[in-house]
N, C-alpha and C positions, 0 to 999 in steps of 0.2 A: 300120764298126761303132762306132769311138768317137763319132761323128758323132752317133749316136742311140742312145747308153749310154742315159742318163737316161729316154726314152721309150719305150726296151724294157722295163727296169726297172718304168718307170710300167705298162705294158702287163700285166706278168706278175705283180706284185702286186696291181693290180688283178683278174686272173682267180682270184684266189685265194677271190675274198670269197666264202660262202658252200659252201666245201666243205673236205675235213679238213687244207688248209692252213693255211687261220684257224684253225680247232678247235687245232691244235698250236702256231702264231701263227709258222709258218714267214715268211718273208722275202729276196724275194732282194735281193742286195744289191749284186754286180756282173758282168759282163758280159764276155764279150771277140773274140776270133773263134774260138776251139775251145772255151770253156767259159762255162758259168754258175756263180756260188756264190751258196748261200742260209745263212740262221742260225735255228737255232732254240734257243727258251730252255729252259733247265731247268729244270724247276719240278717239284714232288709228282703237275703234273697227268699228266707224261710218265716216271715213275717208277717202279720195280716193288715190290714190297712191301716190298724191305730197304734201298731208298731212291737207288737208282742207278737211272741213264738205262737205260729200258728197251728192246733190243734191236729189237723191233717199230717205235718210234719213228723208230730211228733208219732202218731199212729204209724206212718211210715216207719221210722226211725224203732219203735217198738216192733212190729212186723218185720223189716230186715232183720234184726239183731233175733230176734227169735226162729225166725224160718232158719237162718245160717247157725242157728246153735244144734237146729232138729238136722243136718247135715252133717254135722260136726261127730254128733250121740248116737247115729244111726249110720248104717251101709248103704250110703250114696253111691254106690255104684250099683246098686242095686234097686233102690227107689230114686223115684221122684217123688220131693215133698213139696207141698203148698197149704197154704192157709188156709183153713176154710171158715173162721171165726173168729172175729177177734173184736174185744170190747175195751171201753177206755173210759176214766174219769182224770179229768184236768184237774188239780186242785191250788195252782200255782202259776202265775205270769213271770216268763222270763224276756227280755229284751235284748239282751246282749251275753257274749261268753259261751260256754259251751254247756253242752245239756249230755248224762251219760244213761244211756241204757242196759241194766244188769239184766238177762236173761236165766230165771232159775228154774230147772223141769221141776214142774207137779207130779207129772205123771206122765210114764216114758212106754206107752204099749205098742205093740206091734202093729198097731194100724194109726190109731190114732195116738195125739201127744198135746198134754196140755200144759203151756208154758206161763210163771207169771214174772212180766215184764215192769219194774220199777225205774224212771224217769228221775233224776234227782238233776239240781246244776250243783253250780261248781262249790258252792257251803255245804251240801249232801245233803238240801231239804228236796222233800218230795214235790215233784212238778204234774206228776201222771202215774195212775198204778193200770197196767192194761192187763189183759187177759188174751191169749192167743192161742186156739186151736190148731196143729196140723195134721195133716196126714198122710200117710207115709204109702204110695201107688208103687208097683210093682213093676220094673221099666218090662215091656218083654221084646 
């Protein structure tokens, strides 16, 4: 896996262009053998009306970073994977700076995969702990 950090990396930001990853300007950023982490900024554009990082987002941002981890750990050329559950508790307002998403497997089976997704900003306190289901369909 270290072996081809930087090309998995290259691989997964590039699949990004053009869908609401960009739009959010999500990023991953590193790599490992149980997990991915991505970041994303905080701007007004991901913000709710009283000006803190809005919950939705970050679910996004949890869910990208997880589904793109179940690709990563699994033969993507072979399945299509999608979310089929995913749960969240906020525990922390952020306003500005970036927010990082660590994706780490729980449990990696052949159909289904249960991921858990921790939320921190930029001091490394926790902002959101999610929970993400996917599962892994059979292209034929």
């Amino acid at each position: 896996m270290t072996d081809h950090k930087d090309k998995i990396l290259e691989v997964c930001n590039a699949s990004s262009k053009n869908t609401m990853m960009e739009t959010l300007a999500i990023e991953y950023i590193d790599v490992g053998e149980n997990f991915l982490v991505g970041k994303m900024p905080v701007t007004p554009k991901v913000h709710q009306p009283d000006g803190v990082l809005h919950g939705g987002a970050m679910v996004a941002l949890a869910e990208s970073v997880g589904s793109t981890a179940s690709y990563i750990f699994l033969n993507a050329q072979e399945y299509f994977i999608r979310g089929i559950e995913i749960s969240a508790n906020h525990v922390k307002s952020v306003k500005e700076g970036y927010v990082f998403a660590k994706a780490i497997v729980v449990h990696r089976g052949r159909t289904t995969q249960l991921w858990e997704i921790k939320i921190t900003n930029e001091a490394d306190e926790l902002v959101s702990i999610c929970k993400l289901t996917t599962i892994a369909l059979p292209k034929k």
